[in-house]
N, C-alpha and C positions, 0 to 999 in steps of 0.2 A: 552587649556582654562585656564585663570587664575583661582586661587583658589578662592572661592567668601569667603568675611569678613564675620566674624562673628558680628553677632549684639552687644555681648560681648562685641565683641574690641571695637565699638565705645562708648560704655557707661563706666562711668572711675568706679564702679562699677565690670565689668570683670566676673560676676558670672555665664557667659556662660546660661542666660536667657534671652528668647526673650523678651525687653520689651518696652514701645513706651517712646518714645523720651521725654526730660523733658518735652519742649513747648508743645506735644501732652497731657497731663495729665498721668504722669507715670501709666500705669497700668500694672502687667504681663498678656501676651497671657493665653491664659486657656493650663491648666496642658497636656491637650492632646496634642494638637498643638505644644506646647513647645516639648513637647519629639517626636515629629513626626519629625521636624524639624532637632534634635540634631542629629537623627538615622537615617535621608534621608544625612546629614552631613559625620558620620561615614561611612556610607555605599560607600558613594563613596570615602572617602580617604583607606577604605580597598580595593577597588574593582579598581584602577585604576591602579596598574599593570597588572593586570588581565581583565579590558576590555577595548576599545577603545573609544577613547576620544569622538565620535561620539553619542556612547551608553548614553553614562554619560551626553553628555550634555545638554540637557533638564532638568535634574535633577538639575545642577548646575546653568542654570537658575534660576527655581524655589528658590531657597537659596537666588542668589543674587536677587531676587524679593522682597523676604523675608527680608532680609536685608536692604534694600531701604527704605521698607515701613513702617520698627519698626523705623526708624530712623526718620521718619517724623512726621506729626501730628496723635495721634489719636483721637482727638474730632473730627473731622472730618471725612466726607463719601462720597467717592468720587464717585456719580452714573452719567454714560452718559447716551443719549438718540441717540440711533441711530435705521436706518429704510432705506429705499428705497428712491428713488427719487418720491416726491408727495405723501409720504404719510403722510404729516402734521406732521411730529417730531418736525420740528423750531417752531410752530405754537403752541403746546404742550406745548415749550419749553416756549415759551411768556404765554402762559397760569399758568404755575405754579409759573412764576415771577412777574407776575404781572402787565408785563410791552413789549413793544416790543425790546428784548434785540436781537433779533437772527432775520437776513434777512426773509422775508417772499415774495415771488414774482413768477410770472410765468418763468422764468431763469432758468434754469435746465444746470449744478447742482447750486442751489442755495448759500449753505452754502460750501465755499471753503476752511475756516480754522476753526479751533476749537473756540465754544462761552463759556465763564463759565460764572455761576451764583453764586453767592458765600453768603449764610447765616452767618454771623460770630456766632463763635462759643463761649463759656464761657474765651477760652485760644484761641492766635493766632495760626500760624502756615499754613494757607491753601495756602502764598504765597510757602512755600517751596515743594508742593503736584503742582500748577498748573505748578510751574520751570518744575518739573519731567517731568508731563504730553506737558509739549510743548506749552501751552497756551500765544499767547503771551501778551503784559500786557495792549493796548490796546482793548481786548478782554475779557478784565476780568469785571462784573458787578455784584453791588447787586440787592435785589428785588426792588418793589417798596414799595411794605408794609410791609418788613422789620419783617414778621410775626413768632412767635417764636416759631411755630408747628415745622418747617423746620430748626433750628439752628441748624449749624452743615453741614448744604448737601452742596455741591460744586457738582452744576448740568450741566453740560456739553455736546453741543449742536456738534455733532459728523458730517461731511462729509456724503455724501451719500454713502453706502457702494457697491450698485451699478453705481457708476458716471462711467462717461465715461472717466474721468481722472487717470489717474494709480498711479498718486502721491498723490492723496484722498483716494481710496480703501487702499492706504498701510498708507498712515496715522491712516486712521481706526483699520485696523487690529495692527498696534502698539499699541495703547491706548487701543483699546481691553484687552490684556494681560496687560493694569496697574490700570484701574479701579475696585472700589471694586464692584460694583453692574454695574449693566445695562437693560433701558427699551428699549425691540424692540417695535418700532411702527409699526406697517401693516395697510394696508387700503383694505374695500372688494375686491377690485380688485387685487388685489398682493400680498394676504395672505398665497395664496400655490406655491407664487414662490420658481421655486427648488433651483434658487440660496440662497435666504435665510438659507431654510432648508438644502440642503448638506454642503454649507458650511459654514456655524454657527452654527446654530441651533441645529443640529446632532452631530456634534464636540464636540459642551459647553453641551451637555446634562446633566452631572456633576456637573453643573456650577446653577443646578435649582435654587438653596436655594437665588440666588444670582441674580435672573433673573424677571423681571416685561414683561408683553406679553400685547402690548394696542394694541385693533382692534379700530382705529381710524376712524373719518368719519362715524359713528353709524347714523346721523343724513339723509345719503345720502340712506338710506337704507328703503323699506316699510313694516308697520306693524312690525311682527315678525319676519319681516327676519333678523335683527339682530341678536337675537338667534339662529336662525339658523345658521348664521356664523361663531357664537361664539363657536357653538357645534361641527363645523364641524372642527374649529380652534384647539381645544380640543383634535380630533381627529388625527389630524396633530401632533400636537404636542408630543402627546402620541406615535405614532409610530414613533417618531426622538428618543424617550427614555428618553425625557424630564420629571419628577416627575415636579404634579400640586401641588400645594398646596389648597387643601382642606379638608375641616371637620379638621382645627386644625393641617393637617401634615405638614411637613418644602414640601418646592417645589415651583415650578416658581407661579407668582401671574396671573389669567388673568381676564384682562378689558376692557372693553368696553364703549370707551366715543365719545364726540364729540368737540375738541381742538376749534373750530370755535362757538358752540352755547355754551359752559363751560357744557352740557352734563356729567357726570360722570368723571368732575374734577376733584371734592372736595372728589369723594374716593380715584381718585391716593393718592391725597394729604395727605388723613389722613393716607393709607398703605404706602405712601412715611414718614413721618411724625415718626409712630410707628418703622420704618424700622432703619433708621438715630438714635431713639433713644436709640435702643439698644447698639449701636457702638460694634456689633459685626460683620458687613458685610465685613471688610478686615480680620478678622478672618475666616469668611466662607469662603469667597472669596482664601486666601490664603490655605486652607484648602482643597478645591477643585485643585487648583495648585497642591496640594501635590499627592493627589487621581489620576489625571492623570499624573503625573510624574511615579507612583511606576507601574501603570497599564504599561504604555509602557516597564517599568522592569523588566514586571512579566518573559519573555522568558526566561530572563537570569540568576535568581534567585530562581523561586522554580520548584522543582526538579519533576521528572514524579513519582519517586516514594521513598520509603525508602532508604537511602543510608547509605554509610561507610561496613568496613569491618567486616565477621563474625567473627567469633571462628573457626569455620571450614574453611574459606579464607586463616586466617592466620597458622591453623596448616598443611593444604595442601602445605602454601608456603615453610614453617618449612620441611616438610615433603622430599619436591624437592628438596631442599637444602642440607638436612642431605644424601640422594641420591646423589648428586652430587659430595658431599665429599666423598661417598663409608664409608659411617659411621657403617653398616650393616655389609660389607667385613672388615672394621679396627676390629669388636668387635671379628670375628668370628678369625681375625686373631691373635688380643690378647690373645684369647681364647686355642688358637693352641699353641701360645707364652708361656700362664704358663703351660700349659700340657708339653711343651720342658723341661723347668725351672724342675718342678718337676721330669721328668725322669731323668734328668741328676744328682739331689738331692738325688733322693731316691733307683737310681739305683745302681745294684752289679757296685764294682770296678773294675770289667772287662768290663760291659757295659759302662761303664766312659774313661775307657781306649779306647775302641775302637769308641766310639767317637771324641776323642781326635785324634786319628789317624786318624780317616774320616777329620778332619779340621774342622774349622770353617763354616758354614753355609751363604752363600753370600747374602744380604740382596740386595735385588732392591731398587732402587730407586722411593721414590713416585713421580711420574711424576707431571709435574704443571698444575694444574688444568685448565681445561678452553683454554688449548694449542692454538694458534689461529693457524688456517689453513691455508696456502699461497693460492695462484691463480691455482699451479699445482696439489696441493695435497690435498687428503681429508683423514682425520684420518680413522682408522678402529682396534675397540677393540676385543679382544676375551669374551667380555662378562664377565668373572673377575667372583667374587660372588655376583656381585650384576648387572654388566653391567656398570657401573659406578664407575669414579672416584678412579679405582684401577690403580694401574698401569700396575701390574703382572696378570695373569690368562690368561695367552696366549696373549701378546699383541702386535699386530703387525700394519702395517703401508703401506698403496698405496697410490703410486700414481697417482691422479685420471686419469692426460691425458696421463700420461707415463706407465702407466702399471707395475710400479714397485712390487717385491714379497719382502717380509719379512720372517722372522720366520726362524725357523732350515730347513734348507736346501731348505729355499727360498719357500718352498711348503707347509712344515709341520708346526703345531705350536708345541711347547713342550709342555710336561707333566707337571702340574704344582702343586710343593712344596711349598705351600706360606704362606710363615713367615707374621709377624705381615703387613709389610709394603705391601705384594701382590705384592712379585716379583716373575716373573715367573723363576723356575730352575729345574734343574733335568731331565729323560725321558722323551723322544718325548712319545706322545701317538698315531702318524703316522695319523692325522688329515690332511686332505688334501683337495686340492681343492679351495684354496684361490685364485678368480680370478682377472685376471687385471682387470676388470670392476668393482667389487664389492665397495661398497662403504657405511662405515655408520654400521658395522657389527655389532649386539650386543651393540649399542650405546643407552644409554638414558635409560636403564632397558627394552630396545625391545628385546636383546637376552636375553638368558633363559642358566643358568648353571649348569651342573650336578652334585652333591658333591658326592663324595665316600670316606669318610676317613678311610684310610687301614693301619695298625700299630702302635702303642703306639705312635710315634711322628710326625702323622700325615700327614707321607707323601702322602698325596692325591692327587687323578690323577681328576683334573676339566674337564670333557670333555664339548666341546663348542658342545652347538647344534646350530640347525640354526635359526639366528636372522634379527629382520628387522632392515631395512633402518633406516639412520637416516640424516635429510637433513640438512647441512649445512645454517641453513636459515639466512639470514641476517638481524640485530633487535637491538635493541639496546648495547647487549653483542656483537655477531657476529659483528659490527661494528670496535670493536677494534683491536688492534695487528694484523696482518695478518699472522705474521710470528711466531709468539706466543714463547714457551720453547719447544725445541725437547731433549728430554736426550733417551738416550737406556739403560742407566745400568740397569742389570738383566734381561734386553728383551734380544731374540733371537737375533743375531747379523744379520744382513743386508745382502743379496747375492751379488754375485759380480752384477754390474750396476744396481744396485737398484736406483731409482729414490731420495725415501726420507726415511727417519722411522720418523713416526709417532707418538708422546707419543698417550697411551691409554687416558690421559685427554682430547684429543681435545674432545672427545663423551663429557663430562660435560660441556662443552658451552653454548649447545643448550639447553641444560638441566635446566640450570638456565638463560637461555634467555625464554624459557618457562616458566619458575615460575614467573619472572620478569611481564611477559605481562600476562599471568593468573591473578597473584593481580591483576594491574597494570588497566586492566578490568573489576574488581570486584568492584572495589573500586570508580572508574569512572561511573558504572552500577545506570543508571535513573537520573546522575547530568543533568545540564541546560550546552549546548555545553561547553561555556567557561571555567568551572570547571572542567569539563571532562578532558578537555585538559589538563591543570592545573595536574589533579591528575599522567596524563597519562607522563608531562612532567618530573615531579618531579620521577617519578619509572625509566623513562629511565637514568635521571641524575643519580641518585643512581645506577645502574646497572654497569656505566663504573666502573671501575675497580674490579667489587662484582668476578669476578674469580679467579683475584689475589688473592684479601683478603679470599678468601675463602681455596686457594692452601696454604697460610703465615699460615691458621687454621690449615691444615690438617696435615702440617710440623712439628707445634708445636708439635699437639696430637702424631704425631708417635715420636718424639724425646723423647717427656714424657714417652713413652712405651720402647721406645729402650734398659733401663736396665734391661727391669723383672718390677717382681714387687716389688715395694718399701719394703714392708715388707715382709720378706719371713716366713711364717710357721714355729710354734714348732716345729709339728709332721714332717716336711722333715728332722730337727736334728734328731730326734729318728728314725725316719727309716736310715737316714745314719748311726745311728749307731750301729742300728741293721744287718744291710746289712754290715758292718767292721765287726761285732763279725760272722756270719755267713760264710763271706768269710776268719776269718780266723779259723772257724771250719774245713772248705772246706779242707783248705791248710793243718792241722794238719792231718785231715785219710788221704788224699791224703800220704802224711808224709808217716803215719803210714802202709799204706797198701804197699809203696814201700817197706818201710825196711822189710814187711814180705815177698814181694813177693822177693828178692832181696836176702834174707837170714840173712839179718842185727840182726833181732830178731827173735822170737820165731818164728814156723811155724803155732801156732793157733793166734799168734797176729792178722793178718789182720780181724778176727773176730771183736777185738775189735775197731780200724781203721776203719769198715764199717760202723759203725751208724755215727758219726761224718762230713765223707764226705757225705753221702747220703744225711744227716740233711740238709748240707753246699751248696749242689747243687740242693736241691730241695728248699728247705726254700728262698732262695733268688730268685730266679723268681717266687716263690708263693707271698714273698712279696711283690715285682715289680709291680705283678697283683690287688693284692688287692689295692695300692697305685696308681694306674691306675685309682681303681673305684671309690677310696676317691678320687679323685682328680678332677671328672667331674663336681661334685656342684662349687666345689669355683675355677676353669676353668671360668664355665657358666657365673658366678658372674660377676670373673672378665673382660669378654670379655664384658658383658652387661655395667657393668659400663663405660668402656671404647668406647662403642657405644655410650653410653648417653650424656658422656663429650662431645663426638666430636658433635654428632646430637646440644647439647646443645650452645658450641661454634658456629657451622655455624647458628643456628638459630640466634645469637645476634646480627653475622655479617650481616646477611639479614635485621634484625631488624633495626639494625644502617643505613645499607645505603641505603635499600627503603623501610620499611614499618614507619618508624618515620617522615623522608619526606612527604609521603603520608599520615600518616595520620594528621600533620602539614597543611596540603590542604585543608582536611577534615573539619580540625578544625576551618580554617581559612572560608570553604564554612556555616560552621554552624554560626560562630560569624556572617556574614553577613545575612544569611538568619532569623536569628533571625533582626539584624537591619531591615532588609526586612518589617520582619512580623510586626515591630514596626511603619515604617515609613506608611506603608501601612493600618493599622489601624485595622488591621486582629488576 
């Protein structure tokens, strides 16, 4: 559908105000009309991505109706007069001219083209109003007495809107939609025909302010039965939903005359008269346009109930998110991480030493988030410390249709030591029972973890209990990669013909394919179909890649943790080097109490040799312990902070790729439903 002009563009002017044409007497529409117009405008150049040209186009009608008609005259009021076959319209129509302008004859249908009758008005202009209407110009006439009640009306003697010609009825119904007023004529006989009423009548009910109702042929009628028909006309009318106008309120006019004996003419004439003078009826008239355009809108526009997203929508999505990352397991592992840090600080130089021996501490690999699953295999975690988004905490991997086993010795899973990153190492804890059918173990925070931390460095044995399913469902995440990141480092290594291994992040997929359609849901919750979709599109787009970017977060936060921590503690200086003056107490009675026991020196020496070493080997694992129990707060601290960061980062990234989208939708359904409410008059 083309775009329909604005009235603006034709006036050189441009102030984006509707206003009538020079030749018509410039005047602006009234203030409300103007802005109904502007905002029925808006409304559809917001809304036509978003709905189908179909929806829209009666509204864009209405515009270019609107448009036409400021462009032409407004001194002028263009009322027709149409009615049934026989019931004295043309006759009506000679009656208010003055003259016999319009056929009058037993012929049926009589009137086969359009008649006008044309008052000139103070300014020309009514040639460019009958162009529009179709009138052709042999068909054009003034009154005969030229009387200046009526200046202004261009009255128009309409087709039977029952003929038996199909190119009259549609004539009709054209013009219909461009005049500003209109008198139905009826005659006793034909007054409750249902054609009438279903299809005008009922339809334009909207249309009252704008409407004259003559029970014609009053003269054919005895005593009071006029009235009577009048009342019963009344009645009719009223249940089509037509407003009367009476006692002073705006609504359809009705009369009762007799076009053949001039019968209650000369009241058409003076309510035709008063009507035309106000040159407001292509203001009602269009105004009514308006009213039934937004009604037909209203489906797709206001909403069933309150919408957009809460506080609590969005921290639940936060929430999934920060889960998905295993942001809960990063803190607890950073947490693990400076309690290392600090033993190996504040520890005697023999527990330094023999760490040192032990090697280095193999860190796993954070797996990538959101692993995609092929066609044979489906992920399966050991539940981690959170179930989610770890790597390590026993993580192993089947194949769904192959039956493949993982883990230490294809049965077990290990014991698991897990350093900041939750890589699983160390002791099997002889867990067993991993079947080839199972699938989804501990995925999504459905398994459940057991922590027991034993040892000053943490080494804790996570036991898996038994967790639920977790279904691979297919959604707008599940849609992508199939084949996703498989890495094994610091899992259990593969048995021989094992199918596949598994990263533990396939489990966070669904996780945030979940959160994705929970907003996604929320946020769509009570729009009008179209919007829905809309919100519901916009979270799916934003969701493709939301596991990558979420795995690129998770990477970061642990690389940023990977040295310790950036500032290390006074107090680990002063304990180390309290724990050096100590061990080398230790070292001196050790010393001291060879040479006595050896013969070197005295035989009461090692007396005094005893306090020294005693000091030197108990002093130093007393202080080990106590630096154990300063060390749990600023531990705690810093593994919470390191939760927060990470929780914090994946909320941004959620934020960034569907909830700013979404709510861009949102914002975009309220600028419209506000145009709505403008156009609408509501």
């Amino acid at each position: 559908m083309a775009q329909p002009r604005s009235p603006a563009d034709v006036e050189s002017g441009g102030g984006g105000a509707y206003r009538w044409a020079a030749d018509g007497g410039r005047r602006a529409v009234g203030g409300g009309l103007r802005g109904r117009l502007d905002a029925l405008r808006e409304l559809i150049a917001l809304s036509r991505t978003r709905l189908d040209g179909r929806t829209l186009e009666g509204a864009g009608r209405v515009l270019e109706t609107a448009d036409e008609r400021y462009r032409l005259s407004g001194e002028h009021t263009v009322v027709a007069i149409a009615g049934a076959t026989g019931s004295g319209k043309s006759s009506l129509f000679n009656a208010l001219a003055g003259a016999n302008r319009s056929q009058v004859g037993p012929r049926r249908p009589t009137t086969a083209e359009p008649v006008a009758c044309v008052w000139p008005g103070s300014r020309p202009g009514a040639d460019g109003l009958l162009h529009r209407l179709g009138v052709p110009t042999h068909r054009r006439h003034v009154p005969a007495d030229g009387s200046s009640e009526l200046r202004g009306l261009i009255l128009i003697d309409l087709p039977d809107h029952d003929s038996s010609a199909t190119e009259h009825r549609a004539q009709v119904d054209r013009m219909l939609e461009l005049v500003d007023a209109v008198i139905w004529v009826v005659d006793p006989e034909k007054y409750a025909d249902a054609v009438l009423h279903e299809r005008y009548l009922r339809p334009l009910a909207g249309y009252a302010e704008v409407m004259f109702v003559v029970l014609n042929q009053v003269d054919r009628l005895p005593g009071d039965a006029a009235d009577q028909v009048v009342d019963d006309l009344r009645r009719l009318l009223d249940e089509d939903g037509l407003a009367l106008g009476e006692h002073g309120e705006p609504g359809a006019a009705v009369l009762a005359l007799s076009a053949a004996t001039g019968r209650g003419v000369g009241e058409l004439r003076e309510a035709l008269g008063q009507f035309v003078a106000e040159r407001g009826a292509a203001d009602r008239r269009l105004a009514a346009d308006v009213d039934a355009a937004t009604e037909r809108l209203r489906s797709v526009y206001v909403a069933q109930s309150r919408v957009g997203l809460t506080e609590r929508s969005r921290a639940e999505f936060d929430d999934r998110l920060a889960e998905a990352v295993g942001a809960v397991a990063t803190g607890r592992a950073a947490e693990r991480d400076w309690l290392r840090y600090a033993e190996r600080a504040c520890g005697s130089p023999w527990s330094r030493m023999r760490m040192r021996m032990r090697g280095p501490r193999r860190r796993g690999s954070r797996g990538a988030l959101g692993c995609g699953v092929g066609a044979t295999d489906v992920g399966m975690t050991g539940a981690g410390l959170t179930g989610v988004g770890t790597a390590g905490a026993g993580t192993t991997g089947v194949g769904a249709s192959r039956g493949g086993r993982t883990g230490a010795g294809a049965a077990d899973v290990g014991r698991t030591d897990v350093g900041w990153g939750g890589a699983a190492r160390g002791r099997r804890t002889g867990l067993t029972g991993v079947g080839r059918s199972q699938v989804g173990r501990g995925a999504a925070g459905q398994a459940r973890a057991g922590l027991s931390r034993t040892g000053w460095n943490g080494d804790g044995a996570e036991e898996l209990t038994a967790g639920g399913r977790t279904g691979m469902q297919q959604g707008p995440v599940g849609r992508q990669s199939a084949a996703g990141h498989r890495r094994a480092d610091g899992a259990a290594a593969a048995g021989p013909g094992d199918a596949s291994v598994v990263d533990g992040r396939a489990a966070a997929r669904p996780v945030v394919e979940h959160a994705v359609r929970t907003v996604a849901a929320e946020a769509a919750h009570g729009l009008p179909a179209p919007w829905a979709h809309a919100v519901r599109d916009a979270a799916d787009r934003g969701a493709y890649g939301l596991p990558e970017a979420l795995d690129k977060v998770a990477a970061e936060a642990e690389e940023s943790l990977r040295g310790g921590p950036a500032v290390k503690p006074r107090w680990w200086t002063v304990a180390a080097s309290l724990q050096g003056m100590l061990s080398v107490l230790q070292v001196v009675g050790v010393l001291w109490l060879l040479g006595a026991v050896t013969g070197v020196g005295e035989a009461t020496a090692w007396i005094s040799g005893l306090l020294p070493a005693v000091l030197g080997s108990v002093g130093g694992p007393a202080l080990a312990w106590m630096c154990r129990v300063v060390a749990r707060g600023p531990a705690r601290r810093y593994g919470q902070d390191a939760e927060r960061r990470l929780r914090s980062a994946a909320a941004a990234c959620g934020r960034a790729r569907v909830l700013e989208p979404v709510a861009a939708e949102l914002l975009r359904y309220r600028e419209v439903r506000e145009q709505y409410a403008v156009a609408s008059g509501v």
